[in-house]
Phi, psi and omega in degrees: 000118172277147188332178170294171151241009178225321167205192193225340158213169176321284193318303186310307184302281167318003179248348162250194204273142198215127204251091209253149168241174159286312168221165175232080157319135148225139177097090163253058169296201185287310191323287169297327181266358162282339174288316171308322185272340190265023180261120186313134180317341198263348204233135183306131226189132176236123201237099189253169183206146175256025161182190197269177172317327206271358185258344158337154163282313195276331150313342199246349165323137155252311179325282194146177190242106175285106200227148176253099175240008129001086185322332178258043160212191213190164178300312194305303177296342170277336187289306202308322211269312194297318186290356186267356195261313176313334165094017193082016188233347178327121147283127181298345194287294191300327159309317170284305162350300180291329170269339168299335197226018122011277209271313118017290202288344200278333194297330213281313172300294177319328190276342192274339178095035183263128165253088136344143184258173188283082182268098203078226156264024177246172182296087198300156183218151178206149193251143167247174186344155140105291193271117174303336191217162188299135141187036171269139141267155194202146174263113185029231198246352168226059153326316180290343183273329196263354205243307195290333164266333173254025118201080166280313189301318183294323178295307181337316207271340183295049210314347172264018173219145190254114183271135160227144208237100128129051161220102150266142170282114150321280168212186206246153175254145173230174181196089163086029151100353178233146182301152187195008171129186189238151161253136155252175180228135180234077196054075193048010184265135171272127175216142165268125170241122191247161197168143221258341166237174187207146096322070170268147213239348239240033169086187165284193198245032176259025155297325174281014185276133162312321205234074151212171213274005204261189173290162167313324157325288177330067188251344194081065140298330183273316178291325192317287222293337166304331185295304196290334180252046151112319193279148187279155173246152183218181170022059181276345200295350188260097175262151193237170200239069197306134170291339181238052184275136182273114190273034210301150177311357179236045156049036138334073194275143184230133197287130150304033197001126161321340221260312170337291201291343185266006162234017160118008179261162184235216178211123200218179195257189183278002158260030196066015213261083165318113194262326183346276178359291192256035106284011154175147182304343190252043193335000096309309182268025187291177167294142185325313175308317174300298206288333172306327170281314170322306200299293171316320183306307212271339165259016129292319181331304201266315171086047198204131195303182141298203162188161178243136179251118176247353191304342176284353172235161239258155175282330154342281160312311191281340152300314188293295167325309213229088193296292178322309172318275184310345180275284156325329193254346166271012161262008171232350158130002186267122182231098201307318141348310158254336205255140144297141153229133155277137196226150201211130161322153161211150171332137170240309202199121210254117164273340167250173208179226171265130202276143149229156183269191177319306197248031150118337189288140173272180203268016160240109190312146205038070165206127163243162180224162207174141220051229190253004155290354169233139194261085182296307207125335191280348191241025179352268189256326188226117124350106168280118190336112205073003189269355173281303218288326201289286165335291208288342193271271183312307194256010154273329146316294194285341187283317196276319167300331164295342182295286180301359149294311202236031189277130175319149169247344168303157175274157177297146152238203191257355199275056188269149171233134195289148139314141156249046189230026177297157200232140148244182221275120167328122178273066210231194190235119154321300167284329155327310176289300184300321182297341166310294192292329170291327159322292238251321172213054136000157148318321164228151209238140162214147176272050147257318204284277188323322172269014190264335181257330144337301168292320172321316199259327170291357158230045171296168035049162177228156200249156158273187197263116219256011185106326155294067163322290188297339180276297181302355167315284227280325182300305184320314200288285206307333185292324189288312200273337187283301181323313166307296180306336196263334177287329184291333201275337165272008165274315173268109162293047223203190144221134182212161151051222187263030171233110207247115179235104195301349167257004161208102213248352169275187167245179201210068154316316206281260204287330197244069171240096172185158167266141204250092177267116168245138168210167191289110159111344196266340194096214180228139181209143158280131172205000000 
C-alpha cells in the first residue's frame, strides 16, 4: 500500500498546529452554512471553505427550490414525483423527510432573509422537469446566489462560528474508530482542526468531468478524503447532465436554466425541428436524463448543436425572469428574444456520495455529511429538479439538530490517527481525465470505453510530490473519485436514470433495483 501525502507519521502530526473546536463544518454552500447557523449557540463552530462563495455550487443554482406549498399541492405528490424521477432507487423514508419538512425549510430560509420572488402575497412558483405541477420557488434566475449571500450575512452576524477561508482539507482524522477533525492547508501551511463532531459539506464531484456546468472546485474532496477514513460511498455512477449548457467561445460553460423550459421555451434541432414530442410526452419537461439523451441523438444525427427558442415570448420578460441568463448571454451576442442558442448537455449534478442515515450520519461515528457531498437516499437514480437546494436545507437542520442532541462532552486526546491508506498521485492531466470521463462516461455510456479508461488511470506512473500540497491533493481527489465512479458505474449492468449504458440499454429490476457501495478495502457490492 502506498504511504500518505501529507505527513508520515503520528509523531509528525501531533507537531503541528492544532486548533479545537465543538464541531468543524467543511464546505460553505447552503448546506454547510445551514448546519453552522442552526448549531447551538453554545457550542464553538468552524465553518471552512477552500475557495470563495462564488466557487459554490449553490452560488451557481439558478433555478430554485422545490417545496410544495402550492395550493393544488401536497407532500404526497412531491413525494410522487420524486420517486418517479428516481427511478426506482429513491429510499422512500427520506423522500418523505424531504418533502414533509419541505415547507419548515422554506419558513427557515424566510427568517435568514431570502426574498422568494412574489406572485401577490404568495411565494411565486414555476415548474421544471420532472414536477406535475408549479412548485419551485425562485428568486429570478439566481436563487443559488441570493440564498448563498444571505446567508453568508447571517453566519457573519454569529459570534460562535468562526468563518476560515482559503483551508483545504487534505484528510479527515479519527480516533479509536471516530471522526475527531481535520488536517488542512492554510496558505501552504498543514494545521490540525480538531472537534468533537466533523461535517462534511463540500458538494460533488462533477467538476471533473470537462464539459460541465459546475466550477472546478466540484472535485469530491470531502468524499475522496472520507472515503480514505473508512466511510462508505454509494450511488457515485449517477451523475446528471443538465441539457441546457451554453458552451461560449472562450469555452466557458454557462448553465441555462431549467426554469427557461418551465416557462415556455423549447428545444429544437439543427433543422429547426421540435424534437422533444417525440421522445416523451411531457416533451421539454421531460426528466433531465431523457432530455439529455434526445439532445446527443439529435446532435449526432445531425452534426450539428441543439438550440433552445425563447423567440416566441417577449423580451420584457425575459430580461426581467431571467436577469442572469439574459445578461450573460448579450456578452456573447444572444439576444433570447431572437436568437436560437446553442446548447449541450454538460455534468451538472453528483447523486452520489457519502452514504448517510436520516439524520446526516455517515457509517463513520461522529462525522455527518450534507448536500451533494451526500447519498441521502433522496435523489436515486435522477435528481428531481430543484430538490438539491431542498435536500441541503433539510437535512443540514437535521444534521445540525442531532449534533445539539448528542454532541459528546468529552475531550479529544491525542492519539489521532492519519488514513493508512493514502493513495499517491497519478501522473495523467486534469483536463485529460474530464474529456475522458465525457467519452468513456458520459450521457451514454459502454463498458469496453469505461474499462479501457480504468485500466488506463490504474496504470498510470505516479507523479512525485512537487511541493503544491493543494494542487497534488486536489489531483489525488479527482483520479480517485473518477476511478470510483467508473468502477461503480461498470458494475451496473443496466440503464436507469442517468446511467444510460448502450451495451445494456435495458433497465434490470430483478438484480440492480439495489444500490452499488463502495468502501477502502471492502470493494465494490450491491445492497
Amino acid at each position: 500500500m502506498e504511504r500518505g501525502y501529507v505527513v508520515d507519521n503520528n509523531a509528525e502530526l501531533l507537531a503541528l498546529e492544532q486548533v479545537v473546536y465543538d464541531v468543524v463544518v467543511v464546505g460553505s454552500g447552503i448546506a454547510g452554512m445551514t448546519v453552522a447557523i442552526e448549531l447551538d449557540k453554545r457550542l464553538k463552530v468552524a465553518l471552512l471553505s477552500k475557495a470563495g462563495a462564488d466557487e459554490a455550487s449553490t452560488y451557481k443554482a439558478q433555478g430554485g427550490m422545490a417545496v410544495a406549498v402550492g395550493a393544488d399541492d401536497s407532500a404526497e405528490q412531491h413525494i410522487m414525483d420524486t420517486l418517479n424521477v428516481g427511478q426506482g432507487l429513491c429510499r422512500r423514508e427520506a423522500v418523505s423527510v424531504l418533502a414533509d419538512e419541505g415547507p419548515s425549510a422554506l419558513e427557515f430560509l424566510l427568517q435568514q432573509g431570502v426574498a422568494f420572488n412574489k406572485n401577490g402575497a404568495a411565494i411565486a412558483l414555476t415548474r421544471e422537469a420532472g414536477h406535475s405541477l408549479n412548485r419551485v420557488a425562485y428568486h429570478y434566475d439566481f436563487t443559488g446566489r441570493h440564498i448563498s449571500e444571505t446567508l453568508f450575512t447571517k453566519v457573519k452576524e454569529k459570534d460562535n462560528i468562526q468563518q476560515l477561508t482559503n483551508y483545504f482539507v487534505v484528510d479527515v482524522l479519527t480516533q479509536d474508530g471516530q471522526g475527531c477533525g481535520v488536517i488542512a492547508i492554510k496558505d501552504g501551511k498543514l494545521v490540525v482542526l480538531l472537534a468533537k463532531a466533523l461535517v462534511i459539506a463540500t458538494g460533488g464531484y462533477a467538476g471533473i468531468f470537462a464539459s460541465s456546468t459546475n466550477s472546478r472546485a466540484a472535485s469530491g474532496d470531502g468524499i475522496a478524503a472520507l472515503y480514505r477514513a473508512g466511510a462508505v460511498i454509494a450511488d457515485l455512477e449517477f451523475v446528471q447532465f443538465h441539457p441546457t449548457a451554453f458552451c461560449a467561445p472562450d469555452d466557458t460553460v454557462f448553465l441555462l436554466t431549467e426554469a427557461l423550459r418551465g416557462e415556455g421555451a423549447l428545444l429544437v434541432n439543427a433543422a429547426g425541428h421540435r424534437f422533444m414530442p417525440e421522445y416523451h410526452p411531457a416533451a421539454e419537461l421531460a426528466p433531465r436524463d431523457v432530455v439529455s439523451r434526445a439532445s446527443v441523438k439529435e446532435i449526432e444525427r445531425l452534426g450539428r448543436p441543439v438550440f433552445i427558442d425563447c423567440r416566441h415570448l417577449e423580451k420584457k420578460y425575459l430580461a426581467d425572469r431571467f436577469r442572469q441568463v439574459y445578461t450573460k448571454l448579450t456578452e456573447y451576442g444572444y439576444y433570447l428574444e431572437k436568437d436560437l442558442v446553442p446548447v449541450s448537455p454538460a455534468a451538472h449534478y453528483s447523486a452520489g456520495g457519502i452514504r448517510t442515515d436520516l439524520w446526516g450520519r455517515s457509517s463513520v461515528q461522529a462525522i455527518y455529511a450534507c448536500g451533494e457531498a451526500a447519498a441521502t437516499g433522496v435523489h436515486g437514480a435522477n435528481r428531481l429538479a430543484s430538490n438539491s437546494l431542498l435536500e441541503a436545507v433539510v437535512f443540514g437542520r437535521r444534521v445540525a439538530k442531532d449534533i445539539n442532541n448528542q454532541l459528546p462532552s468529552k475531550q479529544l486526546v491525542t492519539t489521532l490517527v492519519l488514513p493508512g491508506n493514502n493513495v499517491a498521485c497519478p501522473n495523467g492531466d486534469l483536463l485529460r481525465l474530464g474529456v475522458e470521463l465525457n467519452r468513456a462516461a458520459g450521457v451514454v455510456r459502454s463498458g469496453a470505453a469505461m474499462t479501457s479508461l480504468l485500466a488506463a488511470i490504474t496504470g498510470m506512473s505516479k507523479d512525485g510530490f512537487d511541493g503544491d500540497l493543494g494542487k497534488y491533493t486536489r489531483k489525488v481527489n479527482a483520479f480517485q473519485l473518477a476511478k470510483l465512479l467508473l468502477q461503480a458505474a461498470i458494475a451496473r449492468q443496466e440503464s436507469r436514470g442517468t446511467h444510460f449504458r448502450s451495451d445494456y440499454p435495458e433497465k434490470n429490476d430483478e438484480y440492480f433495483q439495489r444500490h452499488i457501495l463502495l468502501q477502502w478495502g471492502k470493494g465494490v457490492w450491491l445492497e
